[in-house]
C-alpha positions as CSV (number, residue, x, y, z in Angstrom):
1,X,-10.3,22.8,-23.3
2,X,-7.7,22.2,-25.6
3,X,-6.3,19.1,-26.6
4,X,-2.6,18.4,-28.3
5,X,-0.3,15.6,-28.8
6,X,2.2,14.3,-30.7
7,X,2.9,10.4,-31.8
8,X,5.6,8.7,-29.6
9,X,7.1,6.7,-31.9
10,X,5.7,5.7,-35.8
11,X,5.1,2.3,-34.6
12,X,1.5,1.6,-33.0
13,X,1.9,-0.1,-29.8
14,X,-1.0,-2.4,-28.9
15,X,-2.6,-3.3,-25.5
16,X,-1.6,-6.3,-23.6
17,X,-3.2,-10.0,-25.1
18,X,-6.4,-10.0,-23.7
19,X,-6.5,-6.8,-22.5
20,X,-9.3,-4.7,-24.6
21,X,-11.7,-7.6,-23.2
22,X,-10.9,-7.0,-19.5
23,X,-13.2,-4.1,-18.4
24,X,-11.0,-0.8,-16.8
25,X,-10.9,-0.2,-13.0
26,X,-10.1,3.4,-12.5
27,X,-8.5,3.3,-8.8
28,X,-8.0,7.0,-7.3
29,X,-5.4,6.2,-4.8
30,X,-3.9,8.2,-1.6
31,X,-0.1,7.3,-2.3
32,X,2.3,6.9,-4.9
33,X,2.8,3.7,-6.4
34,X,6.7,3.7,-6.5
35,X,6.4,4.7,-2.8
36,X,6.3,1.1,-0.8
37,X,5.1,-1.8,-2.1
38,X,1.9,-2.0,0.1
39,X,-2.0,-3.4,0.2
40,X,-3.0,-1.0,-3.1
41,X,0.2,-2.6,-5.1
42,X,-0.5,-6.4,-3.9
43,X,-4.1,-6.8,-4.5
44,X,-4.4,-4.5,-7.8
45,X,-1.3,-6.5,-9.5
46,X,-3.3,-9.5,-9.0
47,X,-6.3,-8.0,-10.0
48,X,-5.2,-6.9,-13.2
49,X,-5.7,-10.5,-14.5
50,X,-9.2,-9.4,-14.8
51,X,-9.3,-5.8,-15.0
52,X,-7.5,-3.2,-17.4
53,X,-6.4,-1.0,-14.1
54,X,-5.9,2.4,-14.3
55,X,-3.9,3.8,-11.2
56,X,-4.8,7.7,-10.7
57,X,-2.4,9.1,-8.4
58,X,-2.2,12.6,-6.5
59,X,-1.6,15.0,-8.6
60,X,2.4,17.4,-9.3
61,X,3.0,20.8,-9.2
62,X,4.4,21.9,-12.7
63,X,5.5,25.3,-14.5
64,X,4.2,24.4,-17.6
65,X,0.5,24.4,-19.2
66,X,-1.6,21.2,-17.1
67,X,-0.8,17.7,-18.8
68,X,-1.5,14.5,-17.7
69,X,1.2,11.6,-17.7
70,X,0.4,7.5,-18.2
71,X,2.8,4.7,-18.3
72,X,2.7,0.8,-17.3
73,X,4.0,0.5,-13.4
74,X,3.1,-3.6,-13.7
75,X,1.8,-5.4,-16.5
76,X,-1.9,-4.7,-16.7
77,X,-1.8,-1.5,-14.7
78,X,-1.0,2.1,-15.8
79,X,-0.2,5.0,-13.6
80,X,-2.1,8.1,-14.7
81,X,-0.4,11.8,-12.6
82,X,-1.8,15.0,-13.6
83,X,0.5,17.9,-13.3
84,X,-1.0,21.2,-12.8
85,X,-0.4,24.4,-12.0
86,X,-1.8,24.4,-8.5
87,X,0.6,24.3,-5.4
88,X,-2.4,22.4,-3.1
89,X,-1.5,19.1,-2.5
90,X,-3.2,16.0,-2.6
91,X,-6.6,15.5,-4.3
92,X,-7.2,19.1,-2.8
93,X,-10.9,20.5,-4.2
94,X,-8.2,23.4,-5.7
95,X,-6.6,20.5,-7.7
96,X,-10.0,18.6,-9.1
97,X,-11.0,20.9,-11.8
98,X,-8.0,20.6,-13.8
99,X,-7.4,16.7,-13.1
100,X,-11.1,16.3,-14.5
101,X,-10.6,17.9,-17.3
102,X,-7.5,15.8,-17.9
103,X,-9.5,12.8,-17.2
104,X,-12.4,13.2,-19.1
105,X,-10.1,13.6,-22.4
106,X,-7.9,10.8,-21.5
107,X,-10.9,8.5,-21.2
108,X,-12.7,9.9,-24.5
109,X,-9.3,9.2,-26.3
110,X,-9.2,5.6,-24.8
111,X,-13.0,4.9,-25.4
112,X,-13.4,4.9,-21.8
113,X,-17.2,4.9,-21.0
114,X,-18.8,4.2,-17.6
115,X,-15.8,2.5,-15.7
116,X,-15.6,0.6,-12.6
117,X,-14.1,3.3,-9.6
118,X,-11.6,2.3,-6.7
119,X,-11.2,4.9,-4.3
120,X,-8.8,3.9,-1.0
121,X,-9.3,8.0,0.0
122,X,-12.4,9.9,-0.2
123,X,-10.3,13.2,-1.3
124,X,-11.2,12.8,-4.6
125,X,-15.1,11.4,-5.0
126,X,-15.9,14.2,-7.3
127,X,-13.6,13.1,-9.8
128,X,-15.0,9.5,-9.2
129,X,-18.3,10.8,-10.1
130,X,-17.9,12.6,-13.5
131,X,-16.8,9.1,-14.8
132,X,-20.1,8.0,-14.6
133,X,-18.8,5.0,-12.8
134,X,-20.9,1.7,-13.5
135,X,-19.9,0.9,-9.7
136,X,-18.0,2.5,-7.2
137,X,-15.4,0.2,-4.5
138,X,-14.0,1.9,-1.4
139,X,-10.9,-0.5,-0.4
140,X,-11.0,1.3,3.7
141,X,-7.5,0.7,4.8
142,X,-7.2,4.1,6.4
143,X,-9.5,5.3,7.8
144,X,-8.2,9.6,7.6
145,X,-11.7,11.0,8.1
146,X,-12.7,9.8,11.1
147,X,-9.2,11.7,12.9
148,X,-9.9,14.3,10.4
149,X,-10.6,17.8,11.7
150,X,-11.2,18.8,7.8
151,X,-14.9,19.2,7.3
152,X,-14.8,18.8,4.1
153,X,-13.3,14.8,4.1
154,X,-15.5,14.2,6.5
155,X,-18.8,15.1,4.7
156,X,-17.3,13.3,2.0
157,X,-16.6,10.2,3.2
158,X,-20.1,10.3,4.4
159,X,-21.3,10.5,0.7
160,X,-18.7,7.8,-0.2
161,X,-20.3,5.4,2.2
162,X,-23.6,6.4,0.6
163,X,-22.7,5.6,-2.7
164,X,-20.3,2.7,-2.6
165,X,-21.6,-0.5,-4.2
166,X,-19.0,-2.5,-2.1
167,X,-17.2,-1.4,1.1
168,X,-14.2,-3.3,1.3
169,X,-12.3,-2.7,5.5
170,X,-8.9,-3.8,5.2
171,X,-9.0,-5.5,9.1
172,X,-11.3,-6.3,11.9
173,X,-11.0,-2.7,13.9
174,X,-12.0,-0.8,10.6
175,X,-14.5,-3.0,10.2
176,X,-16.6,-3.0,12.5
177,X,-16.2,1.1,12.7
178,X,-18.0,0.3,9.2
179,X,-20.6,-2.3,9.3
180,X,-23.1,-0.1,11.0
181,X,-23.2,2.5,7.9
182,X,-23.3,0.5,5.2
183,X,-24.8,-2.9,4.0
184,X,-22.2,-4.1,1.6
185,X,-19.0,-3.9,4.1
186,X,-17.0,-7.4,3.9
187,X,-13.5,-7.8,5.9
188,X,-10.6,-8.7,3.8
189,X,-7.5,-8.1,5.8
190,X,-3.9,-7.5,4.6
191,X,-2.2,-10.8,3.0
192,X,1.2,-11.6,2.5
193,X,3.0,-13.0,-0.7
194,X,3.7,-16.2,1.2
195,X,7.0,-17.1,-1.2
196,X,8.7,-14.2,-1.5
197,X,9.0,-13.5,2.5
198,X,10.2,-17.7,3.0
199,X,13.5,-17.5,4.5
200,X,16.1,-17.1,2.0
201,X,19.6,-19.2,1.6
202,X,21.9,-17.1,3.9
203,X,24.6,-18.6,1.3
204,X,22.7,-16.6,-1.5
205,X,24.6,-14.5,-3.9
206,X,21.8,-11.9,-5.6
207,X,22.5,-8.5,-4.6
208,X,19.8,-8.3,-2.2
209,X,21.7,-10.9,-0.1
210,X,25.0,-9.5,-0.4
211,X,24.1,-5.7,0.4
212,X,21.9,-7.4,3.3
213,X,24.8,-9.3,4.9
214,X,27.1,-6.2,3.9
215,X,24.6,-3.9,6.4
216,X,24.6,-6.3,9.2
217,X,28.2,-6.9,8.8
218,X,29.1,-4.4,11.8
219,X,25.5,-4.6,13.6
220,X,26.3,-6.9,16.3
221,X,24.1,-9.9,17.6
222,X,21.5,-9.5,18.9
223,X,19.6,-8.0,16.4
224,X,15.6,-6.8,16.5
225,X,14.2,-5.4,13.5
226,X,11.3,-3.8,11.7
227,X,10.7,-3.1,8.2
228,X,7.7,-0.7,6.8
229,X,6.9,3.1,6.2
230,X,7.8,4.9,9.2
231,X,4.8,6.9,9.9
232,X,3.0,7.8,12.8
233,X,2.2,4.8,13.5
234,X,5.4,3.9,15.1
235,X,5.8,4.3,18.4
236,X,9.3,6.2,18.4
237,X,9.3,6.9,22.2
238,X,9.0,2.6,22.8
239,X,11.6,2.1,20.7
240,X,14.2,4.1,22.2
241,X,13.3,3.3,25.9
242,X,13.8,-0.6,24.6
243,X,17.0,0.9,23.3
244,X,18.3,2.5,26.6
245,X,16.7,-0.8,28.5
246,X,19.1,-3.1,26.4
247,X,22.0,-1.1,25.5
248,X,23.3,-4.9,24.6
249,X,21.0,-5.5,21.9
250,X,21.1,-3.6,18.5
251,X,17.9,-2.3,17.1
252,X,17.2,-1.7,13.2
253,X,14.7,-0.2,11.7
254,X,14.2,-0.2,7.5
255,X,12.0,2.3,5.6
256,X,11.0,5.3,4.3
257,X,9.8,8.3,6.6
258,X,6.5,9.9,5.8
259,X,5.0,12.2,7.9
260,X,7.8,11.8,10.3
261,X,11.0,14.3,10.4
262,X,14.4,13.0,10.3
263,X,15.2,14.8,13.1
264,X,12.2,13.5,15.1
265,X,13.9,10.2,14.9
266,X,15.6,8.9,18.5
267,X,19.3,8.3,18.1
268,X,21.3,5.7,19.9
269,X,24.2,4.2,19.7
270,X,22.3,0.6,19.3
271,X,19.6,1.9,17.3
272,X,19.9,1.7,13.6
273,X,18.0,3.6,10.4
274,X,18.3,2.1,7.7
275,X,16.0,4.3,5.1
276,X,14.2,3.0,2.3
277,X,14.6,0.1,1.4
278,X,13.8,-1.8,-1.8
279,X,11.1,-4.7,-1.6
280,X,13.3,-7.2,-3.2
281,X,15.8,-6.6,-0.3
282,X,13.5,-7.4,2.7
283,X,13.2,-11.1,3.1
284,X,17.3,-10.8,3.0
285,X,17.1,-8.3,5.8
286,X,15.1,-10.3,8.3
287,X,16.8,-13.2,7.9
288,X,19.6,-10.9,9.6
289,X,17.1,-10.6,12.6
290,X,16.2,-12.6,16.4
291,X,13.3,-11.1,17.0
292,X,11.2,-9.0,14.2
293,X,9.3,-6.2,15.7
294,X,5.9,-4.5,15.4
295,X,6.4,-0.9,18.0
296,X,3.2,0.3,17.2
297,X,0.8,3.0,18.2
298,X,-2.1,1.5,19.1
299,X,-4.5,4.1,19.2
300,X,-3.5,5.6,15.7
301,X,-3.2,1.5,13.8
302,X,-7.3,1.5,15.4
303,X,-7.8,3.8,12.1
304,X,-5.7,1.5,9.8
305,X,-5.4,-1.5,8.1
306,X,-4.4,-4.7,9.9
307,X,-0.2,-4.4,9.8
308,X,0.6,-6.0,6.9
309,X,4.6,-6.5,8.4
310,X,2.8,-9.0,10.8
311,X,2.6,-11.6,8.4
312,X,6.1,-11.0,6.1
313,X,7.6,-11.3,9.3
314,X,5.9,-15.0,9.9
315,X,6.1,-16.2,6.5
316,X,9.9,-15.6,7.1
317,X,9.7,-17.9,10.3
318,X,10.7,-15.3,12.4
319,X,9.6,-14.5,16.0
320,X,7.2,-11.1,16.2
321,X,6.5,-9.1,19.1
322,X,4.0,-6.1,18.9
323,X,2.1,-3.8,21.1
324,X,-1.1,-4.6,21.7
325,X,-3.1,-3.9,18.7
326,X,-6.4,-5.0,18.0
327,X,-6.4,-6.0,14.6
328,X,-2.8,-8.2,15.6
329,X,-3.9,-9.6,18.3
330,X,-7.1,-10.7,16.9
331,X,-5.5,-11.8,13.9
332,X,-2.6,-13.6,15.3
333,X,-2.7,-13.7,18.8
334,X,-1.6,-17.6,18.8
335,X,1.4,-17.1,17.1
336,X,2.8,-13.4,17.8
337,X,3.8,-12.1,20.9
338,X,1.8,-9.5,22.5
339,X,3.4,-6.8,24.8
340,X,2.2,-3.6,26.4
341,X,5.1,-0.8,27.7
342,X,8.8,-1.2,27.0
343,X,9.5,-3.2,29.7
344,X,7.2,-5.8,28.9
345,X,8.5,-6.0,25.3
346,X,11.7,-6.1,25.9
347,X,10.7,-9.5,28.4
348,X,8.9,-10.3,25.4
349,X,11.5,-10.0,23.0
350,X,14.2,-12.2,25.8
351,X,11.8,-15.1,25.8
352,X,11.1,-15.0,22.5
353,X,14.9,-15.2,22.0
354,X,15.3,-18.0,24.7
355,X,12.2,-20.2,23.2
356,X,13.6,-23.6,21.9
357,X,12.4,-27.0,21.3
358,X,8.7,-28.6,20.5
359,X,7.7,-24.8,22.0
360,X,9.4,-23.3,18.9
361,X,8.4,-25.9,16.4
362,X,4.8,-25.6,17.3
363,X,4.8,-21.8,16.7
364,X,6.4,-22.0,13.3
365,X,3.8,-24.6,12.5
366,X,1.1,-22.6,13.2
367,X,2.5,-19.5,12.0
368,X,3.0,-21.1,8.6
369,X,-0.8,-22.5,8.5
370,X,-1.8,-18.5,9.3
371,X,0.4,-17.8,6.2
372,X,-0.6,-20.3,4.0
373,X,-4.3,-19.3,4.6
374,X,-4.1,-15.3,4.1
375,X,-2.1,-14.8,0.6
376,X,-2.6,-11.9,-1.2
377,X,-4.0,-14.1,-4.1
378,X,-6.9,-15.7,-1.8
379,X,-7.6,-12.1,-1.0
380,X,-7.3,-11.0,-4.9
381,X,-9.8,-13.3,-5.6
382,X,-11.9,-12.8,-2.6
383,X,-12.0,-9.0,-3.8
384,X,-12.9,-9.9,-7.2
385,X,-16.2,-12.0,-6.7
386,X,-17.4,-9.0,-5.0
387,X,-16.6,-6.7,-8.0
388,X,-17.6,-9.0,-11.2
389,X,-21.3,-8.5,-10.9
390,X,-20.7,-5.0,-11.5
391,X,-17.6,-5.3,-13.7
392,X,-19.2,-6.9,-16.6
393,X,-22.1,-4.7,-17.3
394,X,-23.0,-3.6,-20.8
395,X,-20.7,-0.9,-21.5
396,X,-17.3,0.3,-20.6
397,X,-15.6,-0.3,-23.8
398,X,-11.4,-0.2,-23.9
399,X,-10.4,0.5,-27.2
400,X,-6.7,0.9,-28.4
401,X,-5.2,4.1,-29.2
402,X,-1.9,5.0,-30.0
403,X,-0.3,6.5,-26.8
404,X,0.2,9.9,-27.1
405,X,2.9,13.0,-25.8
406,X,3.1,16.9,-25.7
407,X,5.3,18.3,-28.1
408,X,8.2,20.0,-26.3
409,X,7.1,18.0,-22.4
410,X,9.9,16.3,-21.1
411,X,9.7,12.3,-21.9
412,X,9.2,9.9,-19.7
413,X,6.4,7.7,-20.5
414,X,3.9,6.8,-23.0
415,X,1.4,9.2,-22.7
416,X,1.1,12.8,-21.8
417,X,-1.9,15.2,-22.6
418,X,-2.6,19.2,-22.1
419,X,-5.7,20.7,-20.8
420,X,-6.2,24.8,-21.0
């Protein structure tokens, strides 16, 4: 393999203050981290207090010779993407050769050795391995193998589970599918950042509360919303029944598709898409909202993560109404309303918009104490105890290097290398 850069700029940048003593965490992750601001995002922001993180992402399709691109997404956590010649997608066996090879010299250049490994997909194991890993997390939050008819994930995620120091199941359903097969599998359920879902002046003036209140300016009352990726676990067919039940109430839904066609989306005249949305913007949207909602399949959420809307919705004193999925209702069955079929939750969603008095007080109360108690810090931390033992190991030395670029590749940040 060949190896070629050129300087970015004369000037040397240096690492962060404190960060060539905080040991890397090389986390192979299934999405993109620009995508949605989701469980990977929360906990490794937090976690990069004690770690140098290193966020490997799927890899690009390019026309050029392979090269691998790094800049800082957060402070403390750099996105790595290889771009490769390949048109497989995902961490596709196809793809791995290359990636490594980009890997390997990125690490060699940034005196890399022996690095603690985060995988949240079991796609790419083999590029885990050839680090050499001093430890090896798998964060569980969906579970795509056990749905899988690819052999090949399958058998892979069975190796995973063999070689994991620490399994970590991101809610009570994928847990217990995982405390049988390993003996390190601890529960650590999706958080919420507590103070940036609180209700929000409706006098504001940022432009996340003036482009909210411009939106909802000609969506009547009542509104019921939902904010999140729109994927297939949304149950589209409940949501427009509910629609056609109560052509009176106005429904709006906020987020980016993935895996789901736009034209697979129901249209109605009370039924409002709103696309992606930023995350800055969503506290501002609910506030816009009666009833926040959680239309879920709950067959396909038994392979995921606990919904982490559950508790942005609660920390933003709304009243929630969701199918009935395990992980909510075992979660937050005392403060969320639990309804099965459209008709039932759109009853659901009428009491909930009826309930007054001591009733309401109490659930706000207790819906706050279930806020206060699962933060994305407590579950930072909780994450962290489980990692230092193996984090601080002899070895694993971060050393700064200049940041490097092709020649000639388009710019776009720090750090780009080519592998033949």
């Amino acid at each position: 393999m060949n190896f070629s850069a050129a300087h970015a700029t004369s000037a040397r940048p240096t690492l962060q203050d404190g960060a060539a003593e905080r040991p890397p965490l090389v986390v192979f992750a299934a999405t993109r981290w620009r995508f949605d601001w989701q469980r990977p995002q929360q906990l490794l922001t937090r976690l990069a207090k004690h770690y140098r993180v290193l966020y490997v992402e799927e890899p690009r399709t390019t026309h050029q010779d392979p090269w691998l691109e790094c800049g800082e997404a957060a402070p403390g956590v750099e996105v790595l993407v290889a771009h490769t010649r390949c048109d497989a997608r995902g961490f596709h066996d196809e793809q791995l050769p290359v990636v490594g090879r980009l890997l390997a010299t990125f690490m060699r250049e940034r005196g890399i050795a022996r690095p603690l490994v985060w995988l949240d997909t079991p796609a790419p194991l083999p590029l885990a391995e050839a680090l050499d890993p001093r430890g090896i997390v798998y964060d569980c939050h969906d579970d795509a193998a056990a749905t899988s008819d690819d052999d090949i994930l399958r058998h892979r995620e069975a190796r995973l589970m063999q070689l994991a120091d620490v399994v970590v199941a991101g809610g009570p359903s994928l847990y217990q599918s995982h405390r049988g097969r390993h003996a390190n599998v601890h529960c650590i359920a999706n958080a919420v950042a507590a103070t940036h879902f609180a209700p929000p002046a409706m006098s504001a003036k940022s432009i996340e509360a003036v482009s909210a209140r411009a939106i909802h300016a000609a969506i009547p009352n009542p509104r019921l919303g939902f904010f999140g990726v729109i994927d297939e676990r949304v149950d589209l067919d409940l949501l427009a029944r509910m629609a056609d039940l109560r052509p009176d109430w106005h429904f709006v839904m906020a987020g980016p598709l993935r895996g789901v066609a736009p034209e697979a989306l129901p249209r109605r005249g009370n039924l409002t898409w709103l696309g992606a949305q930023t995350y800055a913007i969503l506290p501002h949207l609910q506030a816009h909202w009666d009833v926040c909602l959680l239309p879920l399949k709950v067959d396909v959420c038994a392979h995921r993560a606990a919904p982490i809307e559950a508790l942005e919705y609660l920390a933003g004193q709304k009243s929630v109404v969701s199918t009935p999925v395990h992980d909510v209702a075992a979660l937050h069955g005392h403060t969320v309303r639990i309804a099965d079929g459209a008709h039932a939750f759109v009853e659901a969603c009428r009491v909930a918009m009826c309930e007054r008095g001591p009733l309401r007080r109490q659930r706000r109360i207790d819906a706050l104490i279930a806020v206060h108690s699962c933060t994305w810090e407590r579950a930072a931390e909780r994450v962290h105890r489980l990692l230092v033992e193996f984090a601080h190991e002899p070895a694993g030395l971060l050393v700064d290097v200049a940041p490097l670029r092709v020649a000639g590749a388009p710019h776009r940040d720090a750090y780009r290398a080519s592998a033949n």
